[in-house]
N, C-alpha and C positions, 0 to 999 in steps of 0.2 A: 655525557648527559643528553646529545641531540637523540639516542635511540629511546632515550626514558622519555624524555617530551616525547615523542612520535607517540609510545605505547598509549602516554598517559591522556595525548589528544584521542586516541581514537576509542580506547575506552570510555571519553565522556562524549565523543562523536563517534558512535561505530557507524563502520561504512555499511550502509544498509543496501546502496544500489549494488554493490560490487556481490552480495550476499545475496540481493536479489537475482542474479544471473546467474551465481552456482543453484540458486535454489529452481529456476526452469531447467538450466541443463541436466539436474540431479533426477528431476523429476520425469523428465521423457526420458529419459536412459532404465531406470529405475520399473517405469510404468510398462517399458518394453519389455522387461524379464518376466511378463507371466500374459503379456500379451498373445499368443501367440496357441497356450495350453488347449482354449475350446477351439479355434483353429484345427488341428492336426488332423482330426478325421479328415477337413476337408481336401488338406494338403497331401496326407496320405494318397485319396481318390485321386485326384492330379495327376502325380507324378506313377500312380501302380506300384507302391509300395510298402513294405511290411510298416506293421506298428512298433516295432522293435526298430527297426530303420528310424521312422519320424522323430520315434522319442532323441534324436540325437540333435534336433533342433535346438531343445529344452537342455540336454547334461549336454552339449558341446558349449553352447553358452556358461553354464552353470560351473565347468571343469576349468574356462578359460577364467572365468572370476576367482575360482581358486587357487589358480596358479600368479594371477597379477596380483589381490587385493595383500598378502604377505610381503611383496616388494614394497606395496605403497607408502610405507615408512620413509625407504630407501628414496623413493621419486621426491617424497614432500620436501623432502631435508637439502636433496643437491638441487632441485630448480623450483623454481617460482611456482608462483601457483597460477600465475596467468599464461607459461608454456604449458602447465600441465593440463590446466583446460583449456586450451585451447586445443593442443595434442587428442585430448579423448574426445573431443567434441569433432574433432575432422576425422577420427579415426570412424567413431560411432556413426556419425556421416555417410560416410564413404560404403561402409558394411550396408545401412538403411539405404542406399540407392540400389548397392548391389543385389540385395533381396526384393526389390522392384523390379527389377529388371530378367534376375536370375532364370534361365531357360532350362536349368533341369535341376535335380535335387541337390546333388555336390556343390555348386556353386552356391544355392541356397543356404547350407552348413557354414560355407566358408563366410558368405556375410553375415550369417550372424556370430561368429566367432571375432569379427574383425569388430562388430557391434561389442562386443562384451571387451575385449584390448579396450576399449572408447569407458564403457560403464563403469567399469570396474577400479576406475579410480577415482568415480565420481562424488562417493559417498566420504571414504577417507579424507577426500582432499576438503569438501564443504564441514564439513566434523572437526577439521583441522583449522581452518579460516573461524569458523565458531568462536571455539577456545581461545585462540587468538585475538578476537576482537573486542570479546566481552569480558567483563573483572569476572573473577570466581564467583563474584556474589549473585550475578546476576545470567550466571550458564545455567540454571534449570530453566529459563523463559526462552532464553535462546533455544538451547539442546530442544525444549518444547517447539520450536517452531524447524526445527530440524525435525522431529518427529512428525509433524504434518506432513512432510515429505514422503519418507520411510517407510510409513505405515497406508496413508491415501493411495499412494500412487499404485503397489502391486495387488491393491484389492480392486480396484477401478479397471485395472487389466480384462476381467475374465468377462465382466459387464458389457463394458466397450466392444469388447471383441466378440461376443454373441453378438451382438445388436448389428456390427457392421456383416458378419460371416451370412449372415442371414439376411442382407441387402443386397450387398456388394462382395465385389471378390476379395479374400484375404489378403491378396495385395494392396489393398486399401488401409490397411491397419497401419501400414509402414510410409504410405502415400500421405495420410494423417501427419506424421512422427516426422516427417525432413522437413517441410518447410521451415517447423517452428525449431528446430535444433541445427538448421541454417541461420535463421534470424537470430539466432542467440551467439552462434559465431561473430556474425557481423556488429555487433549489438560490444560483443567482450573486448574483440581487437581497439576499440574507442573507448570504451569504459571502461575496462576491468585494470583494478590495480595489484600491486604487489603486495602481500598483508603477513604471510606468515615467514620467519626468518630461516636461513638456510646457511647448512654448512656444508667443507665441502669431502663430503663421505665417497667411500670407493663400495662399489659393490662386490662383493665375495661370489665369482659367478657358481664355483660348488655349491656353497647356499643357496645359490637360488636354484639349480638343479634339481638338489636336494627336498627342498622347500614343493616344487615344482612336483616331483616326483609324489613325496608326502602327501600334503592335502590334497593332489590331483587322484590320486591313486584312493584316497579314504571315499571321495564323495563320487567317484565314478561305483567302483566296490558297492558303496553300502546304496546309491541311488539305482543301481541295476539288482539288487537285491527283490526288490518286488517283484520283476518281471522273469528273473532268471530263475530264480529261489538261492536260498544259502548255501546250496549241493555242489554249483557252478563252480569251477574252475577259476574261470570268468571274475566271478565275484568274492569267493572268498582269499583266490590268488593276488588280485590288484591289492585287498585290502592287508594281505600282508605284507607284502612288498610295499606301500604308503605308510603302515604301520613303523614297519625299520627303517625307511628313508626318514622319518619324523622325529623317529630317536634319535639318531644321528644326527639330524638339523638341529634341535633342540640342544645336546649336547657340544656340540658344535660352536652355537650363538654362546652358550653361556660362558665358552673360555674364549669369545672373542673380545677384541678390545672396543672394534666398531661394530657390532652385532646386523643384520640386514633386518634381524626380527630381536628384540631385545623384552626377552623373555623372564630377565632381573626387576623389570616391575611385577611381579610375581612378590615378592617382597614385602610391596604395602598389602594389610589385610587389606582392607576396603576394597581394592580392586581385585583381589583374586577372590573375594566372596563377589562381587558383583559378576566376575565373570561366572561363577557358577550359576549364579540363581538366572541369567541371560542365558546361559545354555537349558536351562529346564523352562523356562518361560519359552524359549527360542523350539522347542519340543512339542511345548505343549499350543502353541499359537498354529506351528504348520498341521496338527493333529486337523484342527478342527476348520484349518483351508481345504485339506482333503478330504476329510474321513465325512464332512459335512454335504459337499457336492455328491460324494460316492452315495450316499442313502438319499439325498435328493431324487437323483435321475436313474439309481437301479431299482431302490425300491419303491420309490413312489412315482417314479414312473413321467418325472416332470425335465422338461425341455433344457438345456444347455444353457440357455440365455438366463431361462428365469430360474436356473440357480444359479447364475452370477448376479443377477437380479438381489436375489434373497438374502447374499454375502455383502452390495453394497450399503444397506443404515450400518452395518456392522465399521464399515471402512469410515466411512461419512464423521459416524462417533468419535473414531477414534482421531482423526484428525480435526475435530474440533475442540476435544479435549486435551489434545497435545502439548498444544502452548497454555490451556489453562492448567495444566498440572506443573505445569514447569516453572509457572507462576505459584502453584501452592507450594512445590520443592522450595523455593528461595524462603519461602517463608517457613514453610513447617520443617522440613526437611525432608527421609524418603523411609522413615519408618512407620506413618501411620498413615502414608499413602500406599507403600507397600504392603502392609495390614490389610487395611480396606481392601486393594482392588485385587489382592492373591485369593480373600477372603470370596470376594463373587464371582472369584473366573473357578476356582472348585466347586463353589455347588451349584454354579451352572454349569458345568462339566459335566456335573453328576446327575443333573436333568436331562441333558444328552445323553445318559448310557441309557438311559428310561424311554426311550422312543417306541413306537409302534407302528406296525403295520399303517396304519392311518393316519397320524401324526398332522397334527393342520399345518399349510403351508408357512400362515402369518402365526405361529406360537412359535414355529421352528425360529421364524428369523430372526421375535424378541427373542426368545434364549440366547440363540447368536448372537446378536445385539450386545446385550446386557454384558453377553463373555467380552463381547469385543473391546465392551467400557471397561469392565474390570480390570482387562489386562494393560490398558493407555495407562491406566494410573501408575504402573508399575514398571512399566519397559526402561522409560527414559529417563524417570528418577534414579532410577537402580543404577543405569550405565552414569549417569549423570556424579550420580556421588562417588563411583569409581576414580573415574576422570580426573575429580577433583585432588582425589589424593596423588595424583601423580604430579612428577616436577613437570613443567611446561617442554623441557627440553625432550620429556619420554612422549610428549603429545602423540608424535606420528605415530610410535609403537603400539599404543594404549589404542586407537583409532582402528589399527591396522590389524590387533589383535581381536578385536571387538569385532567388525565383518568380516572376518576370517571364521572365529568362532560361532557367529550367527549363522553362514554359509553352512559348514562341517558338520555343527547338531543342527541345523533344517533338516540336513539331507540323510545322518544318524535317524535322528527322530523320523520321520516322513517315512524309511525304511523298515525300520521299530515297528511302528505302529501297523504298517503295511499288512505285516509280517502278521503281526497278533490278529489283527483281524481275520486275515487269508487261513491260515491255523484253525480259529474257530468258528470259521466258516463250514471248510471241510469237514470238521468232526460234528458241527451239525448237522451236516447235510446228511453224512453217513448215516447219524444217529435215526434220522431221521425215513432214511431209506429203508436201515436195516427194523426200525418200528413195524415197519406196511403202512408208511405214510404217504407212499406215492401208487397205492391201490385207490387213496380217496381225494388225493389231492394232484395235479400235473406237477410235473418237473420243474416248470416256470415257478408254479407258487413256492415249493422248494425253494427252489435258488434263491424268490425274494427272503422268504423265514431266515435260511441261512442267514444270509448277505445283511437281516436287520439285526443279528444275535451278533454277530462277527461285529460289524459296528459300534453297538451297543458296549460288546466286550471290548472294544478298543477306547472307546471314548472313558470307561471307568478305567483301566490302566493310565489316561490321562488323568483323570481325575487324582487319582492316587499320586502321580507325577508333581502335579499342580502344589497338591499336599506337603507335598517334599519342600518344595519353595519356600511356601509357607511358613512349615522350620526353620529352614535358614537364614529365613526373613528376622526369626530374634534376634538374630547376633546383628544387625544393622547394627553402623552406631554413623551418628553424620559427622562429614569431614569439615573441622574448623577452616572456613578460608584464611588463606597466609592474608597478609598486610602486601602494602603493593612494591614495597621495597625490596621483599626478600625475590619478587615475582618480577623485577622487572632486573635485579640482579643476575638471578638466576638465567634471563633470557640473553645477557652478556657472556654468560660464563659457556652456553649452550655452544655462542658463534662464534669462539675462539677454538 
């Protein structure tokens, strides 16, 4: 009975401080993974190095998160949660000094890779403590204030970092980032408590090879996909060989007794429709981080800064709407919030494929905007009533499955979409040569035409994406919350 008291006190008292401090360390880990993107040219100049090189800043980060955030199931379950952040938090640490200091390019690689071992079990483990502290009834407000995090923090990246790159040196970015991810160390060793319960699980090291290999291999594959093209060795070779390493994990977990990635909550509808409509959202969200700066700064010709500028009301929105949707979740539930905001992230998608050579700066960024609304409404209710249908004991899975699958179609989609664009770019541009269009026009203005059509075309392949969701979106149905009996049983039954 003393674990039921415990649950039943902190449900009517959730620990907010302790929540408070996953939610700063969550957040500077988080805001680092896209810090660093307007960076590169300058990093490149630096060091005298290819663009093909730099980009390893970015997937060397991105590869290591795909290869830890599948174990995070495994970490949550055998230790606490205050070794584990503390773990990421000196790991993440340690990377952000070494990138301060770092005298040539490799070592730069290295700390941000030691930085992402630190990140990457940032989100799990705060996702995890969530569920844990709050009744069913009351995770869309929370999850919503989780979403503030999530979504604020990687759009604020490109902003911040124009504004500093363009002052100060890019070492400044990371000079920023330690002090306050120091302080929250010191800050946790004194405050931070024990919240979510733990068994004691063996990891299956082939799994996680396996695993390792898997998602490592899909999002290296399809993230070098733009730069390489699909012809590459390179890239269609990783993705088959991550492709079969996945099968085999998968099949794997499902005849395990203690799975590392437990793949049987697949089972509840609710969560494997939420995971779908999160990978098409998760699709169509990265579409328009990229496809939106690329027509920015190539075709109209505007600065680095001020199109991260132009992407922040978009982030702003969505973290202020975050925790109010998670408040209309508890109430309405996530079918006629997903209605609603699938409903204005399509046909403002589809105002995007409508751009033009001329396009005004401030119409661009309301349309952004406006998508950016659309899509709050829907992210965290979606994952939200997922979650719900799971027993508490699949928490870490459910978690662990979820930025896993967010990670995989980012970097699917982003590749996709790359792809389509580059495609009809090239046959315009041809099209366009083989007209006698560059007897009356330069090759520059070409390339912009092209590069607004390819766009254009990419952003309606989004739009039609978005559509898809939409569909999906009928079969919602919202998940009863259990009674707090069967919910605090079950979390008996989990730590035996």
């Amino acid at each position: 009975m003393e674990e039921t008291l415990d649950i039943k006190k902190m449900h009517e008292n959730p620990p907010y401080g302790v929540i408070a401090i996953l939610f700063i360390g969550a957040f500077v880990a988080i805001l680092n993974n896209t810090l660093l993107n307007i960076a590169l040219p300058v990093i490149m100049n630096e060091f005298s190095i290819r663009p093909s090189d730099v980009q390893w800043l970015t997937t060397g980060f991105m590869l290591v998160n795909g290869i830890l955030i599948p174990a995070s199931a495994f970490f949550i379950q055998k230790f606490t949660n205050k070794k584990i952040f503390l773990t990421a938090m000196v790991l993440f640490s340690l990377g952000t000094f070494l990138a301060i200091v770092a005298p040539t390019f490799n070592l730069l690689i290295v700390a941000r890779m030691i930085q992402a071992s630190g990140s990457a079990l940032m989100m799990p483990l705060l996702m995890n403590v969530m569920l844990t502290a709050f009744p069913i009834e009351k995770r869309g407000t929370a999850l919503g204030m989780f979403g503030l995090v999530m979504f604020t923090a990687p759009a604020i990246g490109p902003t911040l970092s124009g504004w500093v790159v363009e002052h100060y040196s890019w070492r400044t970015l990371f000079v920023i980032v330690l002090p306050i991810a120091l302080a929250t160390i010191v800050i946790a060793i004194f405050k931070m408590k024990n919240i979510t319960p733990n068994r004691d699980v063996k990891l299956d090291v082939l799994s996680l090879i396996l695993s390792s290999i898997g998602f490592g291999g899909l999002l290296y594959g399809f993230s070098s996909a733009g730069e390489k093209g699909w012809n590459a060795v390179e890239v269609y070779g990783t993705i088959a060989v991550g492709t079969l390493a996945l099968i085999i994990f998968v099949v794997k977990q499902l005849n395990m007794k203690e799975p590392m990635l437990d793949f049987k909550i697949y089972k509840h509808p609710m969560f494997a429709l939420a995971s779908i409509i999160s990978i098409v959202l998760s699709i169509a969200m990265f579409s328009g981080m990229i496809l939106t700066p690329l027509y920015v700064q190539s075709v109209r010709g505007i600065s680095p800064f001020h199109a991260g500028l132009l992407m922040l009301p978009g982030a702003v929105v969505m973290g202020i709407m975050s925790p109010i949707t998670g408040k209309l979740f508890d109430k309405y539930g996530p079918r006629a919030l997903a209605y609603t905001g699938l409903s204005i992230s399509a046909i403002t998608t589809y105002y995007l494929s409508r751009l033009q050579l001329d396009t005004g700066y401030y119409y661009l960024m309301m349309i952004y905007t406006i998508r950016m609304f659309g899509l709050s409404m829907v992210t965290m209710p979606i994952m939200t009533n997922g979650m719900n249908s799971l027993p508490m004991k699949s928490n870490p899975h459910g978690t662990a499955m979820n930025n896993t699958l967010q990670q995989v179609s980012g970097a699917i989609g982003s590749a996709l979409l790359l792809t389509i664009m580059t495609n009809r770019l090239e046959k315009s541009a041809a099209e366009m040569v083989a007209s006698g269009a560059a007897n009356s026009i330069s090759k520059e203005e070409i390339g912009r035409i092209a590069m607004l059509d390819g766009v254009n075309h990419a952003f309606f392949i989004s739009t039609l994406i978005t559509v898809g969701a939409l569909l999906l979106a009928l079969f919602i149905k919202r998940v009863v919350p259990p009674k707090f009996a069967p919910l605090t049983e079950e979390l008996k039954q989990s730590e035996k």
